[in-house]
The first five atom37 places (N, CA, C, CB, O) and aatype in JSON, in Angstrom:
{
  "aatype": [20, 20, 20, 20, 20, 20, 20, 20, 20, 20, 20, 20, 20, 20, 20, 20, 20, 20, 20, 20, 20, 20, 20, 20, 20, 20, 20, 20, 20, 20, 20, 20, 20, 20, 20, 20, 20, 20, 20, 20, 20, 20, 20, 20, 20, 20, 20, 20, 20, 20, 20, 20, 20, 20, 20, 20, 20, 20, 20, 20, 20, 20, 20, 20, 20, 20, 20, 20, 20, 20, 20, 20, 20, 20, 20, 20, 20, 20, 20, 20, 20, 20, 20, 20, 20, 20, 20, 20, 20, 20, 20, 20, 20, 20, 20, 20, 20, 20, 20, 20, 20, 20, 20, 20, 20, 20, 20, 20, 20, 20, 20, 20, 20, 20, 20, 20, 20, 20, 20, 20, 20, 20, 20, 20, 20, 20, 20, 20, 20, 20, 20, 20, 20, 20, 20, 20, 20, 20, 20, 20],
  "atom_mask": [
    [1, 1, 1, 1, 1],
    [1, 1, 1, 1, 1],
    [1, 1, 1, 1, 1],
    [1, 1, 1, 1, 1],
    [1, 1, 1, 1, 1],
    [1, 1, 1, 1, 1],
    [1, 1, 1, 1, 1],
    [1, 1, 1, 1, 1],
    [1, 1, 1, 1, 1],
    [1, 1, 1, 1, 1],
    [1, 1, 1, 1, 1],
    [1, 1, 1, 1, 1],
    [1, 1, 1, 1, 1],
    [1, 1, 1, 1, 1],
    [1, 1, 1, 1, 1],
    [1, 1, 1, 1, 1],
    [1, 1, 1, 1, 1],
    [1, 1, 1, 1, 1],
    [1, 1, 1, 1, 1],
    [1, 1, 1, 1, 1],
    [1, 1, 1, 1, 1],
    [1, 1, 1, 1, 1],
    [1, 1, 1, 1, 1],
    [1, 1, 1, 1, 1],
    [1, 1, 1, 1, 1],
    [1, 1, 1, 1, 1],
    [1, 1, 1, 1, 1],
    [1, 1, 1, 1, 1],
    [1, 1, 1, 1, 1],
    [1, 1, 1, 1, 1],
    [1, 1, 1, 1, 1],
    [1, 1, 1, 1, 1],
    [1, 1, 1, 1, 1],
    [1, 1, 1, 1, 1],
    [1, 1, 1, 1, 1],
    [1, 1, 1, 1, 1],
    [1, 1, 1, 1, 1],
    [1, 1, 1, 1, 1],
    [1, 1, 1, 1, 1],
    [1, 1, 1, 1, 1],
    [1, 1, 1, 1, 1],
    [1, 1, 1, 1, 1],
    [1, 1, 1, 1, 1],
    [1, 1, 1, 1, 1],
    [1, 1, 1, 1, 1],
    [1, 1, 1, 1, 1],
    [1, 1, 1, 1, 1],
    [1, 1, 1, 1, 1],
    [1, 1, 1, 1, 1],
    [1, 1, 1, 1, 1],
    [1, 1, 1, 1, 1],
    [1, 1, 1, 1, 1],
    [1, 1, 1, 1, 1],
    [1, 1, 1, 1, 1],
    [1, 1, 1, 1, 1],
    [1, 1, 1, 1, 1],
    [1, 1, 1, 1, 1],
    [1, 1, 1, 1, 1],
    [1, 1, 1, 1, 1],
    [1, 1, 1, 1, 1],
    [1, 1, 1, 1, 1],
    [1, 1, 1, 1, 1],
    [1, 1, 1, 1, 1],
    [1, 1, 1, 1, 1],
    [1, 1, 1, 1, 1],
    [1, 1, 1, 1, 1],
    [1, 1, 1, 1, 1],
    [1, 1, 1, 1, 1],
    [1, 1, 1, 1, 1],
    [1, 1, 1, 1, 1],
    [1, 1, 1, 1, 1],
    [1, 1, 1, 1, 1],
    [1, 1, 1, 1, 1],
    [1, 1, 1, 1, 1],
    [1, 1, 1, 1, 1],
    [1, 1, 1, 1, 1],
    [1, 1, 1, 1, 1],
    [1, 1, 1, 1, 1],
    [1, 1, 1, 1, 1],
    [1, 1, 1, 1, 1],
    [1, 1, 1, 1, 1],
    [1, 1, 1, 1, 1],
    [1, 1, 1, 1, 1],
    [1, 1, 1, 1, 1],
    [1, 1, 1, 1, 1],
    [1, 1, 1, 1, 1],
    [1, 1, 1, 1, 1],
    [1, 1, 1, 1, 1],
    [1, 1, 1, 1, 1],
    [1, 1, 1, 1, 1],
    [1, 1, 1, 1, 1],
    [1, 1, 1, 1, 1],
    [1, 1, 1, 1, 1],
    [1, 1, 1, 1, 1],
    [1, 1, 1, 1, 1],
    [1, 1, 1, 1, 1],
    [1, 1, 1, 1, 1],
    [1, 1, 1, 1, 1],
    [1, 1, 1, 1, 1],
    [1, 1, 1, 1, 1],
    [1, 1, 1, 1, 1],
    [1, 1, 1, 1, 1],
    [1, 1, 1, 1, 1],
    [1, 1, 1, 1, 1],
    [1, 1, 1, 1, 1],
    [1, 1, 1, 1, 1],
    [1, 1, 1, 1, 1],
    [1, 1, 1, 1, 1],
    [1, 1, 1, 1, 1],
    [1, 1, 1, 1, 1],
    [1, 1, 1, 1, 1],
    [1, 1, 1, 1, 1],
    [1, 1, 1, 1, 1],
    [1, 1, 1, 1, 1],
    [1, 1, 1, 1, 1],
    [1, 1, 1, 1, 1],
    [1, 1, 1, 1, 1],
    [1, 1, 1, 1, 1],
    [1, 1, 1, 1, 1],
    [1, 1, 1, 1, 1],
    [1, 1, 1, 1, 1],
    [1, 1, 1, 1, 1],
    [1, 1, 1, 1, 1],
    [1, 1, 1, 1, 1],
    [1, 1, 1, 1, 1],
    [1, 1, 1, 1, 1],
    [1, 1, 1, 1, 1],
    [1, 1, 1, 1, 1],
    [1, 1, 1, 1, 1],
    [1, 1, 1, 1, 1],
    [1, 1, 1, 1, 1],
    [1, 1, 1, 1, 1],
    [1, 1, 1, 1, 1],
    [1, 1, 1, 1, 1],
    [1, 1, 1, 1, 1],
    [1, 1, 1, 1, 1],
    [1, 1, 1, 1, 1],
    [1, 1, 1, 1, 1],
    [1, 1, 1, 1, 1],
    [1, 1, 1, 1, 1]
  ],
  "atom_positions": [
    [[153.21, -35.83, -163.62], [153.37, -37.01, -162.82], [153.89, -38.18, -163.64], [152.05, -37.37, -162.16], [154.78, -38.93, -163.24]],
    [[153.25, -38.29, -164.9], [153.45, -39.59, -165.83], [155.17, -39.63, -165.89], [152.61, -39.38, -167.63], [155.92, -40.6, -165.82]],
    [[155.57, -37.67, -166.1], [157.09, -37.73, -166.76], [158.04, -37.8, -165.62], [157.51, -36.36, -167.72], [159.27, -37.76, -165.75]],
    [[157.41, -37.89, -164.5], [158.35, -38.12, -163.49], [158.78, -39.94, -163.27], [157.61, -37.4, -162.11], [159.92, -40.36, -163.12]],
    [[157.5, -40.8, -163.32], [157.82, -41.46, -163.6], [158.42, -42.36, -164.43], [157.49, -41.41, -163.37], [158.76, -43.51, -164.14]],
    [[158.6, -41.58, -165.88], [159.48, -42.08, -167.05], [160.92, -41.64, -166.86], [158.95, -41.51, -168.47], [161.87, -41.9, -167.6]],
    [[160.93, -40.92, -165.68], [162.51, -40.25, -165.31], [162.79, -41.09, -164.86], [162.89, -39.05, -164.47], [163.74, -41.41, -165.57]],
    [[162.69, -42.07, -163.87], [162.99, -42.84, -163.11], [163.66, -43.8, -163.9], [162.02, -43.19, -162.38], [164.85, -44.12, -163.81]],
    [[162.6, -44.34, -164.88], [163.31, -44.88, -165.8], [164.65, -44.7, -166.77], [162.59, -44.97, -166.28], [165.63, -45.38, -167.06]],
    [[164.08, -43.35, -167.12], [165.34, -42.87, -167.84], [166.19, -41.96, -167.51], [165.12, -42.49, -168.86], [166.45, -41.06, -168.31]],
    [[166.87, -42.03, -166.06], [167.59, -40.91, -165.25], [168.83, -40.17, -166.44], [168.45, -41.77, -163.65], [169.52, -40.65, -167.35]],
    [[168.64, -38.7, -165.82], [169.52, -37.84, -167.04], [168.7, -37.34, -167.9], [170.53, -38.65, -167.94], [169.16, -36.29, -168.35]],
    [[167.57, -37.64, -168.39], [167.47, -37.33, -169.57], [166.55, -35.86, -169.05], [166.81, -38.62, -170.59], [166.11, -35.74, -167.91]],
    [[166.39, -34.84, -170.11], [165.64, -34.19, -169.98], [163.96, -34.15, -170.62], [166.36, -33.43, -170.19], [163.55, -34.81, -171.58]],
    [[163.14, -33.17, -169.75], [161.93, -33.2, -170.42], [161.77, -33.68, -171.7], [161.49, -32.11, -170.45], [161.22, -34.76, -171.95]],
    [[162.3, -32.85, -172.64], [162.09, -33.53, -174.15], [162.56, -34.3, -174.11], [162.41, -33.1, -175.3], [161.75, -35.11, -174.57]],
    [[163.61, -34.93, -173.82], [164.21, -36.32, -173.72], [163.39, -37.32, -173.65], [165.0, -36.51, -172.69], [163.13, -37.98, -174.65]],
    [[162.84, -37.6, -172.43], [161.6, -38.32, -172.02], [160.41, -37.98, -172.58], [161.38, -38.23, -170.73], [159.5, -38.74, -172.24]],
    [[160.01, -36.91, -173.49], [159.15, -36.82, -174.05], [159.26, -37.7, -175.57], [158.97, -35.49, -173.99], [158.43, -38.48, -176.04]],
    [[160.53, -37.3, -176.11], [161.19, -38.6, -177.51], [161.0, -39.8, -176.95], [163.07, -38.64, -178.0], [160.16, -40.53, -177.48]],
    [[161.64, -40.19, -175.89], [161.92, -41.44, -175.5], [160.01, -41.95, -175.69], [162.86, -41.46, -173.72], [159.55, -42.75, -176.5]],
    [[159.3, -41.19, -174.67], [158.31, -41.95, -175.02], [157.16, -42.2, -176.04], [157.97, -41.89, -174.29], [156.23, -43.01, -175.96]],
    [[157.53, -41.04, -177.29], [157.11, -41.55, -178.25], [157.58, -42.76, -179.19], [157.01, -40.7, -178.72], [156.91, -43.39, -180.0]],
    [[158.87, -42.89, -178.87], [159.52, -43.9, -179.57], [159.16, -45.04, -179.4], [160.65, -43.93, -179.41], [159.12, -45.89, -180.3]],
    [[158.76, -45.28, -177.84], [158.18, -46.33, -177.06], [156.83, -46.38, -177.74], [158.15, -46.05, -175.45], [156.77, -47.42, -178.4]],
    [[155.95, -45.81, -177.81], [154.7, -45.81, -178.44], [154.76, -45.86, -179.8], [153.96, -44.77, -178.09], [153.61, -46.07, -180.17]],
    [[155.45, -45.79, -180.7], [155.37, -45.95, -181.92], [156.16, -47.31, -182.03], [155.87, -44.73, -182.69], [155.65, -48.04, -182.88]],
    [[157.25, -47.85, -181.41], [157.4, -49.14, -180.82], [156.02, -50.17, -180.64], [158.01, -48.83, -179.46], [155.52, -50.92, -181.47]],
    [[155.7, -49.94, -179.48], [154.57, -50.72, -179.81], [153.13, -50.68, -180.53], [154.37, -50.99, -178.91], [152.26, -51.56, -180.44]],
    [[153.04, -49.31, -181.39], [151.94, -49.95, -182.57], [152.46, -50.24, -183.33], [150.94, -49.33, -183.21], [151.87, -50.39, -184.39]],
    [[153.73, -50.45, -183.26], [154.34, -51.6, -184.63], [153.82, -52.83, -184.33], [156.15, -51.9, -184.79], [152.93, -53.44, -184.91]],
    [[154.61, -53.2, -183.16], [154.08, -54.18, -182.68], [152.73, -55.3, -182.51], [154.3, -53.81, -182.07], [152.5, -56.51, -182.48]],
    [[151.99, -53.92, -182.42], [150.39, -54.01, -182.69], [150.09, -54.51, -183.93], [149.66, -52.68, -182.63], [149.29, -55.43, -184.06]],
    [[150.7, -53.96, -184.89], [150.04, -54.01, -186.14], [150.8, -54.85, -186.41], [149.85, -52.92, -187.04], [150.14, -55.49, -187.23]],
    [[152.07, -55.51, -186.31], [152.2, -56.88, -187.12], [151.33, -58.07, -186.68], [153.65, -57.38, -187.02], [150.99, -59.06, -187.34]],
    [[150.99, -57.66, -185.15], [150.16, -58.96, -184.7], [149.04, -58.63, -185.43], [149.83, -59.24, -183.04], [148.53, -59.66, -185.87]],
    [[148.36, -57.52, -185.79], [147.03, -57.51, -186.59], [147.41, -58.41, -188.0], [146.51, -55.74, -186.99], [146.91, -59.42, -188.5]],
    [[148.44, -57.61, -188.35], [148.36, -57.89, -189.82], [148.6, -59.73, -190.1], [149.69, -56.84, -190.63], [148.06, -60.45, -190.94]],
    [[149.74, -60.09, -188.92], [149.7, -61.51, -189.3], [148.39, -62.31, -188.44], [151.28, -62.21, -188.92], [148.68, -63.37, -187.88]],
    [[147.68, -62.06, -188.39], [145.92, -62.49, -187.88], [145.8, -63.35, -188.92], [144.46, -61.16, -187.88], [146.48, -63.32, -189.95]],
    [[144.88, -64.17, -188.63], [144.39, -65.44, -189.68], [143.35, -64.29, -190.96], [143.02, -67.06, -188.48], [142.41, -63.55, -190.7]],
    [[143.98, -64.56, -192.28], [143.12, -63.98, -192.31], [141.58, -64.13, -193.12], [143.74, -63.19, -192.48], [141.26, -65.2, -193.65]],
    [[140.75, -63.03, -193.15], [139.52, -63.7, -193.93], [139.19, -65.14, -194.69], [139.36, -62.91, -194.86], [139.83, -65.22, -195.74]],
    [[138.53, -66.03, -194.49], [138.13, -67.14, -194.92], [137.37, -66.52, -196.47], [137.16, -67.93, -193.69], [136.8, -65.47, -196.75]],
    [[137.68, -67.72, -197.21], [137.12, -67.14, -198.2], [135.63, -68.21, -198.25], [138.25, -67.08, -199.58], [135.78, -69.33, -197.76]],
    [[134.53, -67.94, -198.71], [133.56, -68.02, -198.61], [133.33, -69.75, -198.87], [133.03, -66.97, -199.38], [133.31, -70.14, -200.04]],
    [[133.15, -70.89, -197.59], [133.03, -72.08, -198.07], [134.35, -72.98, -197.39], [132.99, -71.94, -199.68], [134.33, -74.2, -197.22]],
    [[135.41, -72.1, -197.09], [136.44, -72.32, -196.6], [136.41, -72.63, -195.21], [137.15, -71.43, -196.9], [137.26, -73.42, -194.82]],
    [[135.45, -72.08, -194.21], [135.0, -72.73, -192.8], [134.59, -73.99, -192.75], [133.95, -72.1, -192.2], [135.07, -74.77, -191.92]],
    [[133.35, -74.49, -193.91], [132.77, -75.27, -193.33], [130.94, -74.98, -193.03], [133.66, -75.35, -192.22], [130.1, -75.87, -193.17]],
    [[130.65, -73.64, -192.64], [130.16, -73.12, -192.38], [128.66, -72.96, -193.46], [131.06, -72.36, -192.06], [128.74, -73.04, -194.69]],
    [[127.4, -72.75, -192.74], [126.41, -72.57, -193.36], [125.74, -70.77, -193.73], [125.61, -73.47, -192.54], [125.27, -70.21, -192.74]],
    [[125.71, -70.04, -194.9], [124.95, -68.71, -194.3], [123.59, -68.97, -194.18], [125.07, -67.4, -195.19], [122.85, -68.19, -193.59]],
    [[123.07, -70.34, -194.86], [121.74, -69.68, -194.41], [120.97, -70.2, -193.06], [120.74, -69.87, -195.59], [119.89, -69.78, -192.65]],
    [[121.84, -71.28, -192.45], [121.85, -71.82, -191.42], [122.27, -70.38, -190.04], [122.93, -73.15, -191.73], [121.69, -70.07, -189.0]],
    [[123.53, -69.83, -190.77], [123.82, -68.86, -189.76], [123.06, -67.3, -189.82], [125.34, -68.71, -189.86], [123.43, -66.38, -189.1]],
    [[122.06, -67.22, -190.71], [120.66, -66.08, -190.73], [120.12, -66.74, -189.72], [119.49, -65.91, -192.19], [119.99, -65.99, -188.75]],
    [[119.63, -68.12, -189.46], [118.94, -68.21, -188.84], [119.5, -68.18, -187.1], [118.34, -69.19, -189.46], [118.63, -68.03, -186.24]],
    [[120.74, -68.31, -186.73], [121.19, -68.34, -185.59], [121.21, -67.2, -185.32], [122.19, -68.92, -185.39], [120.92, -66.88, -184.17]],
    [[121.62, -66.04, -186.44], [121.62, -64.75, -185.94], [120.48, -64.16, -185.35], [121.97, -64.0, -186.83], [120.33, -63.09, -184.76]],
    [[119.9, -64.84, -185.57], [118.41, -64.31, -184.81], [118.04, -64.98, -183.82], [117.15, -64.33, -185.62], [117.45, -64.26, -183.02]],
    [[118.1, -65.98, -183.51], [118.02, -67.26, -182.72], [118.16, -66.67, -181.28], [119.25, -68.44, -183.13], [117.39, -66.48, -180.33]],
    [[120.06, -66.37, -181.65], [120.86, -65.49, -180.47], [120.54, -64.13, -180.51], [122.45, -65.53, -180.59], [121.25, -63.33, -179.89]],
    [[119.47, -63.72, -181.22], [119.59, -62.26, -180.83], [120.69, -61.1, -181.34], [119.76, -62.35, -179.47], [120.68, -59.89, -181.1]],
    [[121.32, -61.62, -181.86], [122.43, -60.74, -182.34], [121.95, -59.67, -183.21], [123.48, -61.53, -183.09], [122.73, -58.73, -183.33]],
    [[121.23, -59.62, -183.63], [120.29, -58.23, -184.28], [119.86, -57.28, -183.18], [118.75, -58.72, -185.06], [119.81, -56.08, -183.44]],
    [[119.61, -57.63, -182.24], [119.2, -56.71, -181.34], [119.98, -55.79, -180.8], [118.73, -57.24, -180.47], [119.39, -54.89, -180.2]],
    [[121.6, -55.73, -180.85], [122.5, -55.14, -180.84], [123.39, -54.58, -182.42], [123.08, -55.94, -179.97], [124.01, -53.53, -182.57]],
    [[123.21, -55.53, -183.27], [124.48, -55.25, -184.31], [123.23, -55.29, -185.63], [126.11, -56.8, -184.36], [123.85, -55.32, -186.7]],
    [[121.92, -55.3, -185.84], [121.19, -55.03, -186.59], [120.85, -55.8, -187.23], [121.39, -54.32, -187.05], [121.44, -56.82, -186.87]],
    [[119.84, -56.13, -188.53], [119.02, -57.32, -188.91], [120.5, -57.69, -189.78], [117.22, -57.06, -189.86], [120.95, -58.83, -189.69]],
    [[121.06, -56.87, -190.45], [121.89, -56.98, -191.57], [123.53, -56.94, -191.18], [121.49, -55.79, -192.54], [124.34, -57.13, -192.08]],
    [[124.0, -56.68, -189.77], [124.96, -56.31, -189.35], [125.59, -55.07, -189.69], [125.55, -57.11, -189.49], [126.81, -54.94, -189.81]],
    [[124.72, -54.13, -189.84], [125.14, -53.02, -189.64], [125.5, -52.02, -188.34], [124.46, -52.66, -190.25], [125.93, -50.87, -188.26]],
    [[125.16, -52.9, -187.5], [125.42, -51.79, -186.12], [123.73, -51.62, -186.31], [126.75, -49.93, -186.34], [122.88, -51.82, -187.18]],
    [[123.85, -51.01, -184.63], [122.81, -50.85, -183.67], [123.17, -49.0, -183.4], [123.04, -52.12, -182.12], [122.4, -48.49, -182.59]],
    [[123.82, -48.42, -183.77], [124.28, -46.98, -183.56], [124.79, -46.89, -181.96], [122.93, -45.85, -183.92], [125.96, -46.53, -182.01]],
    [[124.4, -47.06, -180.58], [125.53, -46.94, -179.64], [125.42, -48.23, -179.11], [125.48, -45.76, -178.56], [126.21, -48.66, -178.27]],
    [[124.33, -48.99, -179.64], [124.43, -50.53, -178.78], [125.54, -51.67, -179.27], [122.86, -51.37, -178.96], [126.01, -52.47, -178.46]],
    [[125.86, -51.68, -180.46], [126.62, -52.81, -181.22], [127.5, -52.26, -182.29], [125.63, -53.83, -181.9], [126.9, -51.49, -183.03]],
    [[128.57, -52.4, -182.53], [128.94, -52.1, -184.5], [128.72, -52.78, -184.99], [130.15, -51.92, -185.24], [128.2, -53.84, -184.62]],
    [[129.14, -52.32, -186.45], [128.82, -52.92, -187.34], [130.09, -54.02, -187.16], [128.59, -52.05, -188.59], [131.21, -53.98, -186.65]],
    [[129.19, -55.09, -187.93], [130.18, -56.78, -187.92], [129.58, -57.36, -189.37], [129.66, -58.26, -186.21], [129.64, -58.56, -189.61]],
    [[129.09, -56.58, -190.14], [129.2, -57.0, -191.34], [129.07, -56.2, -192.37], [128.52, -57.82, -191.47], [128.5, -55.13, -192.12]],
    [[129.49, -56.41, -193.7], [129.72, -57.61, -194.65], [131.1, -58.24, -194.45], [129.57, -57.18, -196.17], [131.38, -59.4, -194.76]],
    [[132.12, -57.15, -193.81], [133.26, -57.86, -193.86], [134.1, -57.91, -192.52], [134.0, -57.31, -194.92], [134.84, -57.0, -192.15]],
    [[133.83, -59.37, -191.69], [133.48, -59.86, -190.15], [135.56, -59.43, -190.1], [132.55, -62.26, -189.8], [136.55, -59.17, -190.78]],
    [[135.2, -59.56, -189.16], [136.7, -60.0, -188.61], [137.0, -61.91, -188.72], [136.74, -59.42, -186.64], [136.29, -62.9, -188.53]],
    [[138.42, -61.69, -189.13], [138.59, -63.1, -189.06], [138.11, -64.13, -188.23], [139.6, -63.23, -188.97], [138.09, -63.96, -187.01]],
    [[137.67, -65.29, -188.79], [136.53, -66.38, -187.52], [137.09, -66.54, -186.11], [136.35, -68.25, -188.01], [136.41, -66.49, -185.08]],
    [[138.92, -66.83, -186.21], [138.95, -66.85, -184.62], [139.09, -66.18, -183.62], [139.52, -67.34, -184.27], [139.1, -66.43, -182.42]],
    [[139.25, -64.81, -184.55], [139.18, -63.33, -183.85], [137.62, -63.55, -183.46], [139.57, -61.75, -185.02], [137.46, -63.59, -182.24]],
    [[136.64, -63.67, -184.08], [135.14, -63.57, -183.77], [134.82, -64.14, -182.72], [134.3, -64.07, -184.69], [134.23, -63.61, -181.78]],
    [[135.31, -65.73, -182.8], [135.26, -66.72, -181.76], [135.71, -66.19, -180.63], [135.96, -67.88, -182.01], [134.76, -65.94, -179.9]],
    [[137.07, -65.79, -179.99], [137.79, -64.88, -179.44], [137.1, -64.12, -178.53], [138.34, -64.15, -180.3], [137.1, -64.18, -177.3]],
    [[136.2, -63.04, -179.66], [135.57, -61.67, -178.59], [134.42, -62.25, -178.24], [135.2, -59.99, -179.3], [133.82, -61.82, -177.26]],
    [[133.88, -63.41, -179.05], [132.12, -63.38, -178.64], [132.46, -64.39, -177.02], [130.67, -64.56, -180.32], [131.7, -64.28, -176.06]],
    [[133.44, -65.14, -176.99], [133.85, -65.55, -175.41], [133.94, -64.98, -174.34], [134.83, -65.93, -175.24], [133.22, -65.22, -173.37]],
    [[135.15, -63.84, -174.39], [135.72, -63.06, -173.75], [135.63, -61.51, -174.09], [136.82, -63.54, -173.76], [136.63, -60.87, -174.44]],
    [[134.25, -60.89, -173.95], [134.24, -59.99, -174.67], [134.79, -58.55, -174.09], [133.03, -60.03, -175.1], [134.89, -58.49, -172.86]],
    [[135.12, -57.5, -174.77], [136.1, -56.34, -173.68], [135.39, -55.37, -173.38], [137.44, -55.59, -174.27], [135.79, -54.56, -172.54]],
    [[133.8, -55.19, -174.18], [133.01, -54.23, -173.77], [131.86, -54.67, -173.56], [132.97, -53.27, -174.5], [131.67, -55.69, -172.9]],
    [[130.93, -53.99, -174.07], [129.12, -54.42, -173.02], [128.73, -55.6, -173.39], [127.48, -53.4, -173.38], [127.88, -56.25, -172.78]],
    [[129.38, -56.02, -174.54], [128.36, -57.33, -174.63], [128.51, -58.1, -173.79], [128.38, -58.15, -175.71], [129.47, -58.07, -173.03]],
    [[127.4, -59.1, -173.75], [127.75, -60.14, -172.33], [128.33, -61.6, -173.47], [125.75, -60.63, -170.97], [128.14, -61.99, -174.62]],
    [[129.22, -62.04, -172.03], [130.05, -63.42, -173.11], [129.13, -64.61, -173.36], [131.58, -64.26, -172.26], [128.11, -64.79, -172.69]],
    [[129.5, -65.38, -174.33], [128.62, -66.42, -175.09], [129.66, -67.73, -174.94], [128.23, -65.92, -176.9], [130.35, -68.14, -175.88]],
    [[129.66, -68.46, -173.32], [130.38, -69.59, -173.67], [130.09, -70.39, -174.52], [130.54, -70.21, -172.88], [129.06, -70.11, -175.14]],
    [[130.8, -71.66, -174.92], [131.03, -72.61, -176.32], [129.0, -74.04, -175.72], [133.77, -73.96, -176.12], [128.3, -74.79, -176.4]],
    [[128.98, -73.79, -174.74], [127.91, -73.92, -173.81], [126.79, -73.49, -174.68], [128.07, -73.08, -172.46], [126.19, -74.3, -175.39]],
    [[126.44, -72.01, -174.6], [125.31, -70.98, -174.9], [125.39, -71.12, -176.42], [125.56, -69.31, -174.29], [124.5, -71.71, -177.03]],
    [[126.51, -70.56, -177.07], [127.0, -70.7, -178.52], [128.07, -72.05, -178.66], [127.84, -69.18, -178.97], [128.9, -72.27, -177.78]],
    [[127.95, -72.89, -179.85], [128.89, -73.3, -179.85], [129.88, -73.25, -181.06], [128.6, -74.22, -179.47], [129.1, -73.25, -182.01]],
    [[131.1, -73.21, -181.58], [131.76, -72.81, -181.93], [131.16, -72.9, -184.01], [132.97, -73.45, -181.12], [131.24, -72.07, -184.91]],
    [[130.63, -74.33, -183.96], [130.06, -74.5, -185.51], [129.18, -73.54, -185.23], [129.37, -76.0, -186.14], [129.46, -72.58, -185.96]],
    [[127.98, -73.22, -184.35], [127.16, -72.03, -184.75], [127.74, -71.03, -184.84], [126.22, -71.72, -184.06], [127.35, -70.38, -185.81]],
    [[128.89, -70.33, -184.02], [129.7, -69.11, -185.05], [130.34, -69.04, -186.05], [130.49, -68.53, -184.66], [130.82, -67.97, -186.43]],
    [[130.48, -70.02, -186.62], [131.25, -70.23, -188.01], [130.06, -70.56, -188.83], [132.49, -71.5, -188.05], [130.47, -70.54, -189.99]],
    [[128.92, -70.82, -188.83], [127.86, -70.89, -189.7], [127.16, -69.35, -189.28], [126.87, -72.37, -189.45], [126.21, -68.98, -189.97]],
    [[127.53, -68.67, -188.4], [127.18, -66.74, -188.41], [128.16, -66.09, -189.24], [127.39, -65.83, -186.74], [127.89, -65.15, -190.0]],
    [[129.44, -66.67, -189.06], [130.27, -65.38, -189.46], [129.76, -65.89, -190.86], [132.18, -65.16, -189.07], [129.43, -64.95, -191.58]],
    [[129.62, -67.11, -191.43], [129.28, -67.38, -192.98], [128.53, -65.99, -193.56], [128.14, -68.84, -193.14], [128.74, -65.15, -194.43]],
    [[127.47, -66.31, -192.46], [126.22, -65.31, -192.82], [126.58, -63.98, -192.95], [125.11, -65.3, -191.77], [126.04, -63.25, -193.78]],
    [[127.54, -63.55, -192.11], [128.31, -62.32, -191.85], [129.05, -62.12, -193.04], [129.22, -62.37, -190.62], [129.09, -60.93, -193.38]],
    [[129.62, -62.84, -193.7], [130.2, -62.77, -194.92], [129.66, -62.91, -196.24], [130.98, -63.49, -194.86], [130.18, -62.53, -197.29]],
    [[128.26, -63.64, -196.04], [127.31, -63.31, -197.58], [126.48, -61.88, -197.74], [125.96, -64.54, -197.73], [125.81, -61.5, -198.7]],
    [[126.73, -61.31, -196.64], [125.74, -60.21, -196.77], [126.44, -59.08, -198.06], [125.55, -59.42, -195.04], [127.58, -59.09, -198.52]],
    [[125.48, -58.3, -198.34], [126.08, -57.57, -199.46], [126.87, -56.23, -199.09], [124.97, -57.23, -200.44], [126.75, -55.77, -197.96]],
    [[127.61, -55.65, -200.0], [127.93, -54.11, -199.48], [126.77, -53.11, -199.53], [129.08, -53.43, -200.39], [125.76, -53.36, -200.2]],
    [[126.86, -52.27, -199.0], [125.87, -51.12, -198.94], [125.93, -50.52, -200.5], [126.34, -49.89, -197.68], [126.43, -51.36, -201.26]],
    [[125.54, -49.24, -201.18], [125.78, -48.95, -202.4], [126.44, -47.95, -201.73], [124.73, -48.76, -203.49], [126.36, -47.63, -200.55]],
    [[127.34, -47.32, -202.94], [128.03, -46.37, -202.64], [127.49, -45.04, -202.83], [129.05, -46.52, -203.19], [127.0, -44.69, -203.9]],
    [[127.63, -44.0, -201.37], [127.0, -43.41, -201.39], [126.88, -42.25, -203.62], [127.47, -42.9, -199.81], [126.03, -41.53, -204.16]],
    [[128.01, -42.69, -203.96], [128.3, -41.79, -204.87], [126.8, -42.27, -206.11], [130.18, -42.02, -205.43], [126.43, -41.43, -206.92]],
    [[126.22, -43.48, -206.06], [125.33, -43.98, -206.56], [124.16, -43.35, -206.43], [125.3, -45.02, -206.24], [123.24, -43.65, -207.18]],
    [[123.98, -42.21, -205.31], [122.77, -42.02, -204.86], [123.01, -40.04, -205.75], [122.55, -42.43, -202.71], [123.86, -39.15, -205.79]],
    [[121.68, -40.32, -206.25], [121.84, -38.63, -207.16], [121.41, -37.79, -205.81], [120.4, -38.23, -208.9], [121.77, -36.61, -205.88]],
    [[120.78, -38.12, -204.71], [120.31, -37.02, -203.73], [121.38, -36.72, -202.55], [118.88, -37.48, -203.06], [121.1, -36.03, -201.57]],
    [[122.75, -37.39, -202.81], [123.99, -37.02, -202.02], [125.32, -36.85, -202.9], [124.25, -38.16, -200.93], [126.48, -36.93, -202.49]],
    [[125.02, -36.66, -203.82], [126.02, -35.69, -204.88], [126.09, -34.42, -205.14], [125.92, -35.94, -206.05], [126.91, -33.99, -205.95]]
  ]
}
């Protein structure tokens, strides 16, 4: 059904035809994709917001955000991911915690306001890395 409708579009061509054509189209746009990722604002470096972490430990809890994404931001396993040590850029953060695309429920500038997510993502960004598993003698 899909390739009938890509015929339409692309009259003449054959099956594989329209089968190239629409990978080309799809590899087209995760280019696309990924330059808009890549030119994203990116990571703040620590101090560069404005932002408080130990002010934003305490909001993280405040709001509950552990209860989904964990004390440490590791993820909640099917309730939340992980969102830390290394957050997504602040206005990407700002962004989803508004308008969010899956279960979470949204946090207008109202409920959250924008300095308390920039004193979270702080927090989101002092947290430490995990060790690597290669550190551990009982998973070697």
């Amino acid at each position: 059904m899909r390739w009938r409708a890509l015929g339409c579009l692309l009259p003449g061509l054959t099956r594989v035809g329209r089968i190239a054509a629409s990978a080309a189209i799809g590899i087209g746009l995760c280019a696309i994709g990924a330059e808009v990722f890549l030119s994203a604002e990116t990571p703040a470096r620590s101090g560069d917001t404005g932002g408080n972490a130990d002010t934003g430990r305490r909001l993280y809890d405040k709001y509950g955000c552990y209860e989904c994404h964990g004390y440490e931001g590791q993820g909640g396993g099917s309730a939340g991911p992980r969102i830390g040590p290394d957050p997504i850029p602040l206005s990407a953060l700002i962004t989803y915690v508004r308008e969010p695309s899956r279960e979470m429920p949204p946090y207008s500038d109202k409920v959250v306001s924008d300095k308390d997510l920039t004193d979270i993502y702080e927090f989101l960004k002092s947290l430490p890395h995990p060790p690597a598993a290669s550190s551990n003698p009982l998973l070697r």
